[in-house]
C-alpha positions as CSV (number, residue, x, y, z in Angstrom):
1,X,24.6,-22.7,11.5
2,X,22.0,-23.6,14.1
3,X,20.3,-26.7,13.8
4,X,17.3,-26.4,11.3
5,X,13.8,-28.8,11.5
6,X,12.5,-30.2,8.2
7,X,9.6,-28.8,7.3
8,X,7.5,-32.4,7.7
9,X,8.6,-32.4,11.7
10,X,5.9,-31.6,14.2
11,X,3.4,-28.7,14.3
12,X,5.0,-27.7,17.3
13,X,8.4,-26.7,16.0
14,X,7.1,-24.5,13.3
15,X,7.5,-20.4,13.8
16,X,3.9,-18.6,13.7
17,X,3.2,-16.5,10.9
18,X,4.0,-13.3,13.5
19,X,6.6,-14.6,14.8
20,X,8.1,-15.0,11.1
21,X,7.5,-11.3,10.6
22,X,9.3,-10.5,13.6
23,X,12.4,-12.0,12.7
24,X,12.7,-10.7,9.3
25,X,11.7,-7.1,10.7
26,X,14.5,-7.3,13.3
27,X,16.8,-9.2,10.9
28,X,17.1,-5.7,9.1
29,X,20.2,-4.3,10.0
30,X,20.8,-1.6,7.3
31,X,19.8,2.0,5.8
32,X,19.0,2.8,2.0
33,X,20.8,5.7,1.0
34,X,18.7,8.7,-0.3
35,X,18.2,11.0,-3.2
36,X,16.1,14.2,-4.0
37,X,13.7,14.3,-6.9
38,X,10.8,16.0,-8.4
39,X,7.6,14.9,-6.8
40,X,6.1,13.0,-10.0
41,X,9.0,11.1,-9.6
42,X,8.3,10.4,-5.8
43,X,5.0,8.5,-6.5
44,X,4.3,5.5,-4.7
45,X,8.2,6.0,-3.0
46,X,9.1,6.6,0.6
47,X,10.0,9.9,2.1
48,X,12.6,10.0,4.1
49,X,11.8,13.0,6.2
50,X,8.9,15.1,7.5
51,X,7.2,17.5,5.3
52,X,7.2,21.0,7.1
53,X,4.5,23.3,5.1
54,X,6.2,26.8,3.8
55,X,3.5,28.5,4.5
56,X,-0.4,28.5,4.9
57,X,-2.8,27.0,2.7
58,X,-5.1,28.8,1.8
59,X,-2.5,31.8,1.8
60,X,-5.2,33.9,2.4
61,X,-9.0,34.4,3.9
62,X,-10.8,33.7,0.7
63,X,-14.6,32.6,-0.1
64,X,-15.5,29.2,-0.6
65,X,-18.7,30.2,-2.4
66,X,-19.6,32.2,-5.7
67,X,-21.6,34.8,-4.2
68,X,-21.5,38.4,-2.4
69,X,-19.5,39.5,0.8
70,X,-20.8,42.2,3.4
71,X,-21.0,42.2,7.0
72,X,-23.4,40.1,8.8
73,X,-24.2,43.2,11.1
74,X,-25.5,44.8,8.4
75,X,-28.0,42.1,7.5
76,X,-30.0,42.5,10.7
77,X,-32.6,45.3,9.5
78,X,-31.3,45.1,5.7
79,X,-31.9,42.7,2.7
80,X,-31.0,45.3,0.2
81,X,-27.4,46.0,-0.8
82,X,-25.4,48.1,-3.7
83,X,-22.9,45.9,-5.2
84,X,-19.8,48.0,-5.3
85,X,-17.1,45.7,-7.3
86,X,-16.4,42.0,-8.4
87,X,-13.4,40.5,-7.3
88,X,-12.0,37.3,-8.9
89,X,-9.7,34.2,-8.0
90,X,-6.2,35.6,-8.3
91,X,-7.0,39.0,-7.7
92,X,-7.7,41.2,-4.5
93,X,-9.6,44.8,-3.7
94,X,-8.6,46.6,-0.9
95,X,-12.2,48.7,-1.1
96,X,-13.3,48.8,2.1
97,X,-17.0,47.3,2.3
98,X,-19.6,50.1,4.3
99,X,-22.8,50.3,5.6
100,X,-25.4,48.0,3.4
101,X,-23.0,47.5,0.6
102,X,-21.4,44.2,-0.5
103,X,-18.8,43.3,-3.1
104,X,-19.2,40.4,-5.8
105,X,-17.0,37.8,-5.0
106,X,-15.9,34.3,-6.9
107,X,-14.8,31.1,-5.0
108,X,-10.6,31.5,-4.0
109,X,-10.9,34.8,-4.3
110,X,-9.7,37.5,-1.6
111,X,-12.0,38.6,1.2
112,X,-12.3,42.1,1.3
113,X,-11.8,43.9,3.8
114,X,-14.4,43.9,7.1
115,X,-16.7,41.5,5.1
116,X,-17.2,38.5,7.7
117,X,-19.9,36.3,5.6
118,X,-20.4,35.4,1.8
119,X,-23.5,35.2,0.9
120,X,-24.3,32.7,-2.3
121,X,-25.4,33.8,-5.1
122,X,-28.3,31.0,-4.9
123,X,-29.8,32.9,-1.9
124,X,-30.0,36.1,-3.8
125,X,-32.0,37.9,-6.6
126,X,-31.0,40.8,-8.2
127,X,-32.1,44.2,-8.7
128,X,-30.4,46.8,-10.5
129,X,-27.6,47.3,-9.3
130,X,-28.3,46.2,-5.8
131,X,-29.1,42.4,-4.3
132,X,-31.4,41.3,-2.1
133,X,-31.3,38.2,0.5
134,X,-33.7,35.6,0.1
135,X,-34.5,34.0,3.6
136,X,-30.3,33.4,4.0
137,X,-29.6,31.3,7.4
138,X,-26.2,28.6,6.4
139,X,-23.2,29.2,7.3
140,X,-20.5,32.3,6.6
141,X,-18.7,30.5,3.3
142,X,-14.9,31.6,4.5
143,X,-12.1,29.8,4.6
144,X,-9.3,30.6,6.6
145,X,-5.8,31.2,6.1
146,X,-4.1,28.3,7.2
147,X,-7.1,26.3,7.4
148,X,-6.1,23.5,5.2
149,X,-2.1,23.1,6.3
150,X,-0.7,26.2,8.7
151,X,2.8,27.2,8.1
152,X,5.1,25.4,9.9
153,X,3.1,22.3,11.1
154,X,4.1,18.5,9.7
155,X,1.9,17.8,7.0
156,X,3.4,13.9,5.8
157,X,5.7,12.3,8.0
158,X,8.7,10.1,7.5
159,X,8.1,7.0,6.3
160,X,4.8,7.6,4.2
161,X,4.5,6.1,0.6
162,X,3.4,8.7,-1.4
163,X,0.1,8.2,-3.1
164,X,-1.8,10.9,-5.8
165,X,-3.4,12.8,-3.1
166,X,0.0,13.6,-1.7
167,X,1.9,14.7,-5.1
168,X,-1.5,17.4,-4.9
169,X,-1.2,18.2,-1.3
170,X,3.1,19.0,-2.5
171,X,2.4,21.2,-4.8
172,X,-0.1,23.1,-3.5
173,X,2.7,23.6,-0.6
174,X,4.9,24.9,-3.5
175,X,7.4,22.1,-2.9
176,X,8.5,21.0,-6.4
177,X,11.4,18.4,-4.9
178,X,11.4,15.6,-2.1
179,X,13.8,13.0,-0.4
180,X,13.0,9.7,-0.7
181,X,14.7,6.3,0.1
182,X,16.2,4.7,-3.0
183,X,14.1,1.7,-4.8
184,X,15.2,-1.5,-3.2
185,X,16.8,-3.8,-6.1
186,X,15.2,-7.5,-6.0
187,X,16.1,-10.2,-7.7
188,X,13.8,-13.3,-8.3
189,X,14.9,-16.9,-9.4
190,X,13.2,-20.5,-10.3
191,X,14.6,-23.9,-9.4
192,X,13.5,-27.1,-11.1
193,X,14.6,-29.4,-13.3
194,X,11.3,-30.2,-14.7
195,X,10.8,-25.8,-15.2
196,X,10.4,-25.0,-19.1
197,X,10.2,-21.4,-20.3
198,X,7.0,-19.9,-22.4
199,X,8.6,-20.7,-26.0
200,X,9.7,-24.0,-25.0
201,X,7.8,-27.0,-26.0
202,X,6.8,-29.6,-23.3
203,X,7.9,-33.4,-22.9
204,X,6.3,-35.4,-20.3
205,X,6.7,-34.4,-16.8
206,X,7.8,-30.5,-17.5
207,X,5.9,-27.4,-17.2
208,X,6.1,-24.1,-17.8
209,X,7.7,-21.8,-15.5
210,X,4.6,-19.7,-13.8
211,X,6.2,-18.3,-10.8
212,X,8.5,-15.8,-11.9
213,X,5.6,-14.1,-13.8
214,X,3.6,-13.8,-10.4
215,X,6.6,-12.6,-8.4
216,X,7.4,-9.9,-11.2
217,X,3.7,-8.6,-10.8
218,X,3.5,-8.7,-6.8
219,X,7.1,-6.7,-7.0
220,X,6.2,-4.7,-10.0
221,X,3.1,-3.5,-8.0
222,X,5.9,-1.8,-5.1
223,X,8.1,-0.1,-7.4
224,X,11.2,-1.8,-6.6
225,X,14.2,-2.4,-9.3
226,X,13.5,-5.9,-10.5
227,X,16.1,-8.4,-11.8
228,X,15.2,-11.8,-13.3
229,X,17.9,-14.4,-13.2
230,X,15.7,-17.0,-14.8
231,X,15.0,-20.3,-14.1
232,X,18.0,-22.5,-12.4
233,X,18.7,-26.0,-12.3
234,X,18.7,-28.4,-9.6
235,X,22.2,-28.7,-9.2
236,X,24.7,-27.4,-6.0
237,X,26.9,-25.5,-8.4
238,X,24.2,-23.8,-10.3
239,X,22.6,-22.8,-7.3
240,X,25.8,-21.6,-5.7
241,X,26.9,-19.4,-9.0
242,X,23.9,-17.5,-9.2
243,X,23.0,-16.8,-6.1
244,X,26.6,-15.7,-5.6
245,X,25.9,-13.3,-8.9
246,X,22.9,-11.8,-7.7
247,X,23.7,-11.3,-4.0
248,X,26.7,-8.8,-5.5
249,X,24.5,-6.2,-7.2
250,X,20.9,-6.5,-5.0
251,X,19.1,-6.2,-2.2
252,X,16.9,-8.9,-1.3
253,X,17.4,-12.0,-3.8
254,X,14.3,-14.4,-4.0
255,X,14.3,-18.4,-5.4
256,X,11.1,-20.3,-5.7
257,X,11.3,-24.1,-5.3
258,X,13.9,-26.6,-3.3
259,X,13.1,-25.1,0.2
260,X,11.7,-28.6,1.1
261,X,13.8,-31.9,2.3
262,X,14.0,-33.7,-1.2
263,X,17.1,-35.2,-2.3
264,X,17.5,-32.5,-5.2
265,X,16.5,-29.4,-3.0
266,X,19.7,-27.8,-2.8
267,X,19.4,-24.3,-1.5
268,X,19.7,-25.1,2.1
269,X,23.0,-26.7,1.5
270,X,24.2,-23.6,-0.5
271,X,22.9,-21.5,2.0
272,X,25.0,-23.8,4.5
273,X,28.2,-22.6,2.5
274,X,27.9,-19.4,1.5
275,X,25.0,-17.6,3.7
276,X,22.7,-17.9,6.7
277,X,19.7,-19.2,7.5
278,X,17.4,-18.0,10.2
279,X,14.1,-20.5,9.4
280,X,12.4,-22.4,7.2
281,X,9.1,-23.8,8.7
282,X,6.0,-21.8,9.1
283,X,3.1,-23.1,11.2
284,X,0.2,-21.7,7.7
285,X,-1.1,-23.6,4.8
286,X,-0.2,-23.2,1.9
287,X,3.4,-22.1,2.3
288,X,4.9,-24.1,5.4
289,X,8.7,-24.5,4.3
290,X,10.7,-21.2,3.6
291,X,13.7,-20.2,4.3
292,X,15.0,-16.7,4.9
293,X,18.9,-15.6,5.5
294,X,21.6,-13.7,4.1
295,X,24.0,-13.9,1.1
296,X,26.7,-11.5,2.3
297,X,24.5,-7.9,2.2
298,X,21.8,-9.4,0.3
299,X,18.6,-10.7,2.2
300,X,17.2,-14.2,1.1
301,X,14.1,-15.5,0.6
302,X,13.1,-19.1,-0.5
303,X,9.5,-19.3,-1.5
304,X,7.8,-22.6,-1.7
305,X,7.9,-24.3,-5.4
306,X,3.4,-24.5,-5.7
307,X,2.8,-21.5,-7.4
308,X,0.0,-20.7,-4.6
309,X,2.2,-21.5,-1.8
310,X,4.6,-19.1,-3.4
311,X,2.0,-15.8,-3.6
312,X,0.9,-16.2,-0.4
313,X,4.2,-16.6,1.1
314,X,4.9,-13.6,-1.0
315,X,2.5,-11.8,0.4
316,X,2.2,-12.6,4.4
317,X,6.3,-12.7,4.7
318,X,8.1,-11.1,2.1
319,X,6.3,-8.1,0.7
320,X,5.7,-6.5,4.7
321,X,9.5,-6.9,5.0
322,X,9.9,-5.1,1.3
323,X,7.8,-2.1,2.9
324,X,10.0,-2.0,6.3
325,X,13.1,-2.6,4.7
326,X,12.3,0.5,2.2
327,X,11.2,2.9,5.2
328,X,7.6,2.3,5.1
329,X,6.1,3.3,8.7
330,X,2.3,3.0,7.3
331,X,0.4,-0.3,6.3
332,X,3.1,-3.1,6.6
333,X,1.0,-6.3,7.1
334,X,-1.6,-6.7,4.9
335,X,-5.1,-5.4,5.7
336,X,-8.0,-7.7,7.6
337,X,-11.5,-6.9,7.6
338,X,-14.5,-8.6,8.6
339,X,-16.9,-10.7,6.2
340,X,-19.8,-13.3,7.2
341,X,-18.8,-16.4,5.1
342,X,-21.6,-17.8,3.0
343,X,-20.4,-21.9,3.5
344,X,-19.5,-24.0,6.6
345,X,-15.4,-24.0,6.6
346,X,-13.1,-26.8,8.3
347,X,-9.3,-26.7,9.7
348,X,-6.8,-28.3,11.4
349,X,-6.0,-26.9,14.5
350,X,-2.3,-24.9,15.6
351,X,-1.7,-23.2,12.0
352,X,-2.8,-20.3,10.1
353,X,-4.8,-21.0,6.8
354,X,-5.5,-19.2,3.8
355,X,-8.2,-19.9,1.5
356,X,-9.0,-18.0,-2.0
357,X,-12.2,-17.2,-1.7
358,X,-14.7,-13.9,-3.5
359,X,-16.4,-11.4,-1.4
360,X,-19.0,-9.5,-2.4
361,X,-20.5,-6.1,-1.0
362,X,-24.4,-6.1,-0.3
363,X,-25.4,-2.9,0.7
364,X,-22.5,-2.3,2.8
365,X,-22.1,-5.7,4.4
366,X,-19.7,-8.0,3.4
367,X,-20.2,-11.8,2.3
368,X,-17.3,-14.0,1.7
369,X,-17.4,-17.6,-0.6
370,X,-14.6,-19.7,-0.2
371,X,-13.6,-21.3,-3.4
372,X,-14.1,-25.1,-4.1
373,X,-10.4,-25.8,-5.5
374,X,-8.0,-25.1,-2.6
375,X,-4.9,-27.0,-3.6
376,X,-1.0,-25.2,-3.6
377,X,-0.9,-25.9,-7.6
378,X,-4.5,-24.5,-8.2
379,X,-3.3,-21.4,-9.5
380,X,-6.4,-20.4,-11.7
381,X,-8.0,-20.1,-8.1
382,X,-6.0,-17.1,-7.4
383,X,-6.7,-15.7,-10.5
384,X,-10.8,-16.4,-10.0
385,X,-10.6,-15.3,-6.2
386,X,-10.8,-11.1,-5.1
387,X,-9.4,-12.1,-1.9
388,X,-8.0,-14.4,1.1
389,X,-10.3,-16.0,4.1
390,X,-7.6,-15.8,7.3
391,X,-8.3,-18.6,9.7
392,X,-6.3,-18.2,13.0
393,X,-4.1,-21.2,14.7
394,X,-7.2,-21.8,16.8
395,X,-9.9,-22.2,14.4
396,X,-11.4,-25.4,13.7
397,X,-14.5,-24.7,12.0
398,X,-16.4,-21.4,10.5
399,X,-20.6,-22.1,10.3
400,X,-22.1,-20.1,7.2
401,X,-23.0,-17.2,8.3
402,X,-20.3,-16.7,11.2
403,X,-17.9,-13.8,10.7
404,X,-14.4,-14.3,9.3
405,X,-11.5,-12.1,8.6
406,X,-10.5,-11.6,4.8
407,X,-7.4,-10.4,2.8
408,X,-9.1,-8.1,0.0
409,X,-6.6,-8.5,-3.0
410,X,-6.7,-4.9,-3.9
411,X,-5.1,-4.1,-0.2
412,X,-2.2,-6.6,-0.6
413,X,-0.5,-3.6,-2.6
């Protein structure tokens, strides 16, 4: 093992929050296997190869407009024309269209043959059993064979997450079946002597065990196979046995609490033993000590013990690594957009911080307040706040009304 810094040495030994990401992306070393199944299946999953469209959609020239098809050459000297049929969605007439004649035609459906424009039917009035134009001047209403997807071109490439659009866009190519990258299987784990479960009652200095309920949402929310092992003592054996247990039948195996320097913070020294460990300092607040290794094939994460410290930890290091480790290609890190804070903000210089705060949208502009409460045990701030203000390494101060990045919650999925 290579020499490790505590996590209360100097600023300037701690890894950046990028540079964090970029060992854990090039720490990944192997391939999920794959496996076919039915597209409602492969919701928010990972293909695992382009999608190459069948054939055209639309199949065929059809009209994007109830209304009347003719040719446009006849409506130079003409407003007047016989309707000769009605053609449907789902069906086709192979009558030929001819001089000052036009065919009733519904949206989908077919166009006839040599009718280059559909007139709607809002721009007509009717007379007998003829039409006539009212003042007509938009456009020709056709859509084009191929116009959507053309046969043959990549319509989703490998990589992508499939959302609801997608599962519509796959079907409409006829493609009942995909390939996707198997779930990753996680398992999550407390440490703490003074850690009580929900039916338990409390003697002095215990609390109830609120981490593992976070880190079963935030995993719940990427469709990954979840395993809880519970809440662990602070003891080297205990430690050693379970992590041992889960490392056999998962891929990525994550412990909140005892990544610090204290004298009953043990996973370092089980790590030591029967793993690696490739850091644990992080130049942000909240979250500064973590570690991250291996336990044989399983990855490893050790998440701060303050229940904030352990979502946002979750959320700038371990959940992109999730995403590249099952195939993801699209929107690893978590999305940053711009919002004019509404209070005067102060940091310390050389680290990233992240501060609950609620945005809110006026008219298209965003305004960001950052919460009063900022503490790594607040955790009822991260259930008040909608997002996160991002302050880089070299930010010391934010006037109201300057512009700061933000983390909206709902994008941290």
């Amino acid at each position: 093992m290579r020499k490790i810094n505590s996590c209360l040495s100097d600023q300037d030994a701690s890894l950046t929050l990028n540079q964090a990401q970029e060992k854990c992306f090039s720490a990944i070393k192997k391939n999920l296997s794959a496996e076919k199944v039915a597209i409602r299946s492969a919701f928010n999953r990972v293909i695992m190869q382009d999608i190459i469209a069948p054939i055209n959609v639309p199949a065929h020239i059809n009209s994007a407009m109830d209304g009347y098809a003719l040719r446009k050459e006849d409506m130079l000297n003409n407003a007047s024309f016989a309707v000769i049929a009605t053609v449907y969605a789902g069906q086709y007439n192979d009558e030929k269209i001819k001089k000052n004649t036009c065919i009733r035609i519904m949206t989908g459906a077919v166009i006839p043959q040599n009718a280059d424009i559909v007139i709607p039917q809002e721009f007509t009035t009717k007379a007998g059993e003829k039409i006539i134009i009212d003042n007509y001047i938009g456009g020709d209403n056709i859509r084009f064979a191929g116009e959507d997807l053309a046969k043959g071109s990549v319509v989703l490439k490998k990589g992508r997450l499939l959302n609801a659009a997608d599962l519509g866009l796959l079907a409409s190519l006829g493609i009942a079946e995909v390939s996707v990258w198997r779930k990753l299987r996680v398992a999550f784990l407390s440490t703490g002597d003074e850690l009580r479960g929900l039916t338990e009652s409390l003697k002095k200095g215990e609390i109830y065990d609120s981490n593992r309920y976070s880190l079963f949402g935030m995993l719940h929310n990427l469709n990954v196979e979840i395993l809880d092992m519970g809440v662990v003592k602070d003891d080297y054996a205990s430690l050693n046995s379970t992590f041992m247990q889960a490392a056999q039948c998962v891929d990525i195996v994550i412990s909140t609490g005892g990544v610090s320097v204290g004298q009953a913070d043990f996973v370092k020294q089980v790590l030591d033993n029967i793993g690696t460990v490739d850091f644990w300092k992080l130049a942000i607040k909240p979250g500064r000590p973590l570690t991250f290794g291996k336990i044989n094939e399983a990855y490893f994460f050790g998440l701060p013990g303050n229940p904030v410290a352990t979502m946002i930890t979750f959320y700038q290091i371990v959940q992109p690594f999730i995403k590249k480790l099952m195939g993801q290609t699209q929107n690893i890190k978590p999305l940053l957009v711009n919002a004019t804070s509404e209070t005067d903000i102060f940091k310390s210089k050389g680290r990233v911080e992240f501060l609950r705060a609620r945005f809110s949208d006026n008219d298209g502009e965003l305004t960001v307040q950052k919460l009063s409460k900022q503490g790594s045990g607040v955790l009822s701030s991260m259930s008040y706040a909608n997002c996160l203000i991002v302050l880089s390494e070299n930010t010391e101060s934010v006037k109201a009304g300057e512009r700061v990045k933000i983390q909206p919650f709902y994008a941290l999925i």
